[in-house]
N, C-alpha and C positions, 0 to 999 in steps of 0.2 A: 504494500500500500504506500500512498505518498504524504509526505509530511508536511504538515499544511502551517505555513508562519501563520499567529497569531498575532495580533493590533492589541500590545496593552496600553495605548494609551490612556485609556478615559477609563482605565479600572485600577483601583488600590487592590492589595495584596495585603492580607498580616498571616504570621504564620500561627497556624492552630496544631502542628504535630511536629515538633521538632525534628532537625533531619535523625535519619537513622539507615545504617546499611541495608541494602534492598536483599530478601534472602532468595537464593536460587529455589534453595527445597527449609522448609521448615524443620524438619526430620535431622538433618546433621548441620543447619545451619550455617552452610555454602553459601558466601556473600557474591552475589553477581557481580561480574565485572566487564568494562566497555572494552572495544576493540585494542585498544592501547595497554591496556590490564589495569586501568585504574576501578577501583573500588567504587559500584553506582552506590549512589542514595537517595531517598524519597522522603521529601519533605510533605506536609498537609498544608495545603494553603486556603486560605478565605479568599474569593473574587469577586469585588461590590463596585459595582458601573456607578454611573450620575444619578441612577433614579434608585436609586436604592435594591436592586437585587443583587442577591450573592448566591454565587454558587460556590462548594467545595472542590477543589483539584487537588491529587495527588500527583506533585513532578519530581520526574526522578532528574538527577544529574552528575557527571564524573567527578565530583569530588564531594568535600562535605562542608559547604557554604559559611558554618562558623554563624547561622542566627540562631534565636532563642524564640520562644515560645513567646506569642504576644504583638512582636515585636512587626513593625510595619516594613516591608520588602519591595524593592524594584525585582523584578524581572526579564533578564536578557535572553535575549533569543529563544521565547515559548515557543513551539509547535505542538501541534497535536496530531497523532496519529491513530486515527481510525482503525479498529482492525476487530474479526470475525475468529470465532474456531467453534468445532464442535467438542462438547464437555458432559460425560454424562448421556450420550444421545440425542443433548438440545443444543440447538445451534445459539449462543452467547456472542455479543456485541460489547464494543463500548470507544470510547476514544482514550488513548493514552500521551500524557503531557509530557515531554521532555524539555529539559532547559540547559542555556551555555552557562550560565551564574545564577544564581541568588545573592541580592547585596542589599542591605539596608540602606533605605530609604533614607532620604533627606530633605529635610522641611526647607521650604524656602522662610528667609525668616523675617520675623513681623515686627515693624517698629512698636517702640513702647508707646502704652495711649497719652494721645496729650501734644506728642508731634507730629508733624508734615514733613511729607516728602516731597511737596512740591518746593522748587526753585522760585528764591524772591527775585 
């Protein structure tokens, strides 16, 4: 399947599951890893547009991004990738998120009240 960029601009990000190594098999606890053999991990993230909806994503990505729980995130280079199998004898759907970075967000910042920033 093809990996479709995603436009975050007009959406915040906080993280709601801090990262953690992504496991191949839960049974002996084989950490999956990218082409390169770096260690994937899957962080849980919150996605809340201008009008107030939010959806949950799980993005996985080749390293371990270094945020915390809570904490408000930019997102570099999202895609999502669609993808099909059969599990069980029923055929299972869903889209899956990868990312180049996770990086903590940065507030633009706001003067204190009481002054202007307009030019006398």
């Amino acid at each position: 399947m093809r990996n479709i960029p995603v436009d975050v601009t007009g959406l915040t990000f906080v993280c709601v599951a801090p990262p953690r190594p992504k496991l191949v098999s839960q049974e002996t606890g084989e950490v999956k890893v990218d082409r390169d053999g770096n260690a994937v991990f899957t962080v849980g993230l919150s996605a809340a547009d201008q009008m107030g909806r939010i959806d949950l994503l799980s993005v996985a990505l080749s390293k371990d991004p270094g945020i915390t729980l809570g904490q408000v995130v930019r997102v570099v280079g999202l895609v999502a990738m669609p993808w099909e199998r059969q599990m069980n004898g029923r055929l299972r759907w869903g889209i899956a998120y990868r990312a180049d970075d996770i990086v903590p967000a940065t507030l633009a910042a706001v003067p204190p009240a009481g002054t202007s920033t307009d030019a006398a």
